[in-house]
N, C-alpha and C positions, 0 to 999 in steps of 0.2 A: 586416389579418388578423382573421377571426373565429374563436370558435372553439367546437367540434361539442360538442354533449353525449358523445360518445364519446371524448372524449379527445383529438380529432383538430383539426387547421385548415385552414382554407381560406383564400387571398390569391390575389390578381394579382399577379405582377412583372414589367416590363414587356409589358403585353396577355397574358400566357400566364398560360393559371390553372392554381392549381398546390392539391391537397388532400393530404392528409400525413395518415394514420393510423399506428399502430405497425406493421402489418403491411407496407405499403407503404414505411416509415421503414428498418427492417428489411433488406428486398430491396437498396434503394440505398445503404444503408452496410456491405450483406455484415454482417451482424451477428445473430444470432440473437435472437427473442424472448421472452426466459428468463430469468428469476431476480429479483434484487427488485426492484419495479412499482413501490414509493412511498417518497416521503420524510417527507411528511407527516405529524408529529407523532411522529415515529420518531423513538429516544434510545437513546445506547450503555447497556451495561452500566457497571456502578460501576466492576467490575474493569478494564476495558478501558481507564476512565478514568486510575485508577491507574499503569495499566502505561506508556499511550503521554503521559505526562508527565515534568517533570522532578523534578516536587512532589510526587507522589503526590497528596494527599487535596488535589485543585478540585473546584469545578463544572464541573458541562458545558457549560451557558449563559457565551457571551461567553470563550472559553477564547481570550489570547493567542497566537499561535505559535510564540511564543520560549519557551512556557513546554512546549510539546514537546518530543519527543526530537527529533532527528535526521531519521532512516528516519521519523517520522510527519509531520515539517514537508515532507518529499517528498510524503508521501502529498495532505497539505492541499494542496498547489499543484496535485495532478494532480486533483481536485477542480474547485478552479478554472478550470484551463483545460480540462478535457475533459467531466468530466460534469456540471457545473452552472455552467459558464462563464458570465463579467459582465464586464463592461468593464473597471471600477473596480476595482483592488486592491486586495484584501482580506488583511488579516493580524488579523481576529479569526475564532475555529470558531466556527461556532454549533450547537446540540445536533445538528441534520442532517449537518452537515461530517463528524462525530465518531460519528452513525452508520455513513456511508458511507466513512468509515475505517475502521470495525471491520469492515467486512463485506469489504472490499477483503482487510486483515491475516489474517480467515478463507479469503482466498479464496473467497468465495462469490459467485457470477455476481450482476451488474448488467445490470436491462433500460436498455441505453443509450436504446432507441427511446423506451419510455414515459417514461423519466426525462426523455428529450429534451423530449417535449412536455406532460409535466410543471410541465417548468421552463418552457416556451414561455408556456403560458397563466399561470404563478404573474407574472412579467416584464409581460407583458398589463394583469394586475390590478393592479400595485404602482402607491400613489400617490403613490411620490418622482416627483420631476422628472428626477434624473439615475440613466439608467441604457440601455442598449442592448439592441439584437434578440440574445443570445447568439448561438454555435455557429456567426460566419460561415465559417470554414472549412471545416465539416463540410458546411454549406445548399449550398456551391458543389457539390457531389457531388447533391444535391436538382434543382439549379437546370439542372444540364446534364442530368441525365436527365428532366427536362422539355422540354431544350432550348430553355430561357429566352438569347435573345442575351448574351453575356457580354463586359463590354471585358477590356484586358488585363487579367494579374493582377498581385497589387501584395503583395512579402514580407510576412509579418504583422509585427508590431511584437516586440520581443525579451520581451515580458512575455509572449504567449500563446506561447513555446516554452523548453524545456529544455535549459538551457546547462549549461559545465562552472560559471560562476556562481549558476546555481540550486542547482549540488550547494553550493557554500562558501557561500551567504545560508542553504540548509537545514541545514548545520554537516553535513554528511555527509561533505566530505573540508578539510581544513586546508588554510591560504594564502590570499591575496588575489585578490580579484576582479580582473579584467584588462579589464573594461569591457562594450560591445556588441561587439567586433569578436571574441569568440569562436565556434568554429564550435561549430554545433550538439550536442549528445549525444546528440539521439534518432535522430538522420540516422546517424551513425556513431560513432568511438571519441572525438569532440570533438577537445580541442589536447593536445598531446604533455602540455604540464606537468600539465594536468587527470589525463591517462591516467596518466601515473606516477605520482603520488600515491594513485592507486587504487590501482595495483598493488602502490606499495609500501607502502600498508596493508594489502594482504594477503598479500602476502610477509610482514610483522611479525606478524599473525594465524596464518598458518601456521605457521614458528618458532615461535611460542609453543603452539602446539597441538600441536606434535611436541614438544617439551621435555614439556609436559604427560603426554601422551602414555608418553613415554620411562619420565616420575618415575612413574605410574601401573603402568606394569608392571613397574616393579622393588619400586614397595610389594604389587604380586599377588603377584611370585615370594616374598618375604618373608614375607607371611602363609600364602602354601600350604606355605612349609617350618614356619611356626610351629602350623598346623594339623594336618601328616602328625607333627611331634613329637605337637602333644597326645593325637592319636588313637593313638601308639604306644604310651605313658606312661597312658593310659587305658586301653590293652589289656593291659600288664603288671601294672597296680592291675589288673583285674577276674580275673588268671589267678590274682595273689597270693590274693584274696579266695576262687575256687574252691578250691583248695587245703586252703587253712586250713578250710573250712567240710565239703568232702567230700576229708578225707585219704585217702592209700591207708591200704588195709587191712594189717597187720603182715605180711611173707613166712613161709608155712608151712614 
């Protein structure tokens, strides 16, 4: 693989040569080229810090994952596997992980294409010894709209997908891990006991936000009657005070 001053690369895989800029990147993953371009030397806010912890006041640098929330240790794994994907599992953030969490938490668009080759050429440069070509699932989409020959294909390994297990390792839902043989959760509703534990976490979320809810507007009706008193009680004080101050005049 080499790679373009533009951002872009160029390889052979088997005999078919194949060049990849963001714009071409783009076309074959149906993905638009929009929103943020780099990672590079990019760092959350402090607050952000704060918030998606369980500690409040870390660093950014070297942030365990268990030292997350929940909902953010999701966030970190989809990191992993989708837009800055590596062979090797990772359970420390590093300041960039924890950018591109905050930015996800905002909701603000990610250019997957440039990020893609981003990370292509950072993986290029690195002078470990162990590490991989990222993104093979996503390159197979690459590779056939090349029409580079393909053998069969071969399921990915349970670490690059989203199981009802990824939800209980992120502490997002209670209960024990039940192994590899769990089906998927990105494909569908995953296994029955995964799905009910969701639901009845939010079942118990709801109840308590109707309960809430319920006590909330009965402390409203409460103070709107303690309110129409004071404002009747302050209209009778202001009529006593007319009075006294402009009495009637004596009857002729």
């Amino acid at each position: 693989m080499e790679l373009l001053k533009g951002g872009g690369i160029t390889t052979t895989v088997r005999d078919v040569e194949i060049c990849l800029d963001k714009e071409i990147l783009g076309i074959i993953l149906w993905v638009p080229v929009k929103g943020i371009r780099t990672i590079e030397g990019c760092k959350p806010f402090s607050d952000f810090t704060k918030l998606s912890t369980k500690y409040g006041d870390v660093k950014n640098a070297g942030l365990p994952k268990k030292f997350l929330k929940g909902e953010y240790q999701l966030l970190f794994e989809f990191i992993n596997k989708v837009l800055v994907s590596i062979i090797e599992k990772r359970t420390v953030a590093s300041v960039a992980d924890l950018f591109l969490m905050e930015k996800l938490d905002e909701l603000e668009e990610i250019n997957l294409p440039v990020i893609m080759l981003e990370h292509m050429h950072r993986v290029m440069t690195w002078k470990k010894a162990k590490h991989g070509i990222p993104y093979g699932y996503l390159l197979n989409f690459v590779f056939i709209h090349f029409e580079v020959p393909l053998g069969r294909g071969v399921p990915g390994t349970t670490k690059q997908m989203f199981t009802a297990a990824t939800l209980l390792e992120c502490e997002c839902v209670e209960g024990k891990a039940r192994g590899r043989s769990q089906k998927v959760v990105s494909r569908g509703l995953g296994t029955n006991d995964g799905n009910e534990q969701v639901l009845q976490k939010l079942r118990d979320e709801n109840t308590m936000l109707l309960k809430t809810n319920a006590s909330l507007s009965e402390e409203v009706k409460a103070l709107n009657k303690q309110l129409i008193k004071a404002y009747e009680d302050t209209n009778e004080r202001l009529s006593m005070l007319m009075r006294t101050l402009n009495p009637l005049p004596p009857p002729s």
